[in-house]
C-alpha positions in Angstrom: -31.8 -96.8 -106.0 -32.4 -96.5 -109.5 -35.0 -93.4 -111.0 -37.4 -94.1 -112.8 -40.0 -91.5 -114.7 -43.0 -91.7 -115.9 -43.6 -91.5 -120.0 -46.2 -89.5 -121.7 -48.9 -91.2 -123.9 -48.6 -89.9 -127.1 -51.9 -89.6 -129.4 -49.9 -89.7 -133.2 -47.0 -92.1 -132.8 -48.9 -95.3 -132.1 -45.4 -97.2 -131.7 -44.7 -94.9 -128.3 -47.3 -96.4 -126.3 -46.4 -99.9 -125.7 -43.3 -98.2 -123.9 -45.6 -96.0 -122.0 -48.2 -98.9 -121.2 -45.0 -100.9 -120.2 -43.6 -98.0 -117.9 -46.8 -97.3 -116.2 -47.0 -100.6 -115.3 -44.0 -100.5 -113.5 -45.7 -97.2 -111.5 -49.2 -98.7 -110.9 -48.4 -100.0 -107.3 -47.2 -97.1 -107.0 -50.7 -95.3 -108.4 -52.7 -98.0 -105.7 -50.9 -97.1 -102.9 -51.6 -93.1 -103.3 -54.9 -93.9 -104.1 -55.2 -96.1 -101.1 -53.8 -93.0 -99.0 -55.9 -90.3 -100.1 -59.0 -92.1 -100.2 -59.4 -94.8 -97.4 -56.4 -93.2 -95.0 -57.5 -89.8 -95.4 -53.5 -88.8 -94.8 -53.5 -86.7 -97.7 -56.2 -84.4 -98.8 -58.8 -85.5 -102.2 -57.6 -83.8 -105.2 -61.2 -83.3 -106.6 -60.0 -83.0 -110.1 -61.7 -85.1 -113.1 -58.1 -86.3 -113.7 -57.5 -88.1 -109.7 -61.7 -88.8 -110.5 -60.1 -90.9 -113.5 -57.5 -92.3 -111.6 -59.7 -93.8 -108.8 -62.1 -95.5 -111.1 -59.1 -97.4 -112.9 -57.8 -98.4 -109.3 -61.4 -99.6 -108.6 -61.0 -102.0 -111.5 -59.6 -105.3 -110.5 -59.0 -106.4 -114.5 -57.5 -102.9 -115.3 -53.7 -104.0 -115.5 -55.1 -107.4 -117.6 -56.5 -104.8 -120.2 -53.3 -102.9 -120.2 -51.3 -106.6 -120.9 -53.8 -107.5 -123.4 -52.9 -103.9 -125.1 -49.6 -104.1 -125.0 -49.7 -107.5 -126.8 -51.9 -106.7 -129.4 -49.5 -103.3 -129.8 -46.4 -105.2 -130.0 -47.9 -107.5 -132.8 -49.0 -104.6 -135.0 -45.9 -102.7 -134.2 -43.9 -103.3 -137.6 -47.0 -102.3 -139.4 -47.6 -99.0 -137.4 -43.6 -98.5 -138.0 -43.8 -99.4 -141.2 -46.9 -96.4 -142.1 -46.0 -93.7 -140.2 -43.5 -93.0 -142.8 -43.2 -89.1 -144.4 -43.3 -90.8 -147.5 -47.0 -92.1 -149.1 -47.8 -95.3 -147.9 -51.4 -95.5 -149.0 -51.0 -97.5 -152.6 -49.6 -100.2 -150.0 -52.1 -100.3 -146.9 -54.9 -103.2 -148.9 -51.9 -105.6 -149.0 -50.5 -105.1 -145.6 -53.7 -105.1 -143.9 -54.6 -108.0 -145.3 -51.9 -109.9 -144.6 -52.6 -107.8 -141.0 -55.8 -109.4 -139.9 -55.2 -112.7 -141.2 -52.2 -113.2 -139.1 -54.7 -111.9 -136.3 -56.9 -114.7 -137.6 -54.8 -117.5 -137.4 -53.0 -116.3 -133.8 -56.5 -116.1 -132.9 -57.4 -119.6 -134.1 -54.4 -121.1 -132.1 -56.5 -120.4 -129.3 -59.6 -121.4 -130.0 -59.0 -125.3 -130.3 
């Protein structure tokens, strides 16, 4: 049986989160299932906490691992950029160009689509 543990989201280092997104992923049947049990079972007693409160709405929400996809592919593209500016150095004198050449790739991936 392998082990597998859950991954903090971190707020600072964008590039983290696609692994996070990714990992949770892996939990949400997981996530369902306890849901299912606490709420429609009534096996195990309701943690009225705004945390579980938060929980239950995303299990509500039949599109909710769709958006976490759709994240997780729009963070993947923009990972070498985020890489590239959380640097201890300055990046600013650089961030025009690069975001530039940022949204018109975003343009024209988007534009593949569209036809």
């Amino acid at each position: 049986m392998s082990l597998r543990i859950l991954v903090f989201f971190c707020k600072h280092w964008w590039v983290e989160n696609v692994n996070v997104s990714e990992r949770g992923l892996l939990f949400w049947p997981h996530v369902k299932h306890q849901d299912k049990t606490v709420r429609w079972r009534g096996e195990l007693p309701n943690p009225n906490v705004e945390s579980f409160e938060e929980v239950k709405i995303r299990c509500a929400d039949p599109v909710f691992t769709v958006k976490v996809g759709i994240f997780n592919s729009i963070a993947r593209e923009i990972n070498t950029f985020l890489t590239m500016y959380q640097a201890v150095h300055p990046m600013l004198p650089f961030l025009s160009e690069d975001m530039h050449k940022l949204f018109k790739g975003q343009q024209s991936a988007q534009g593949q689509f569209s036809d």
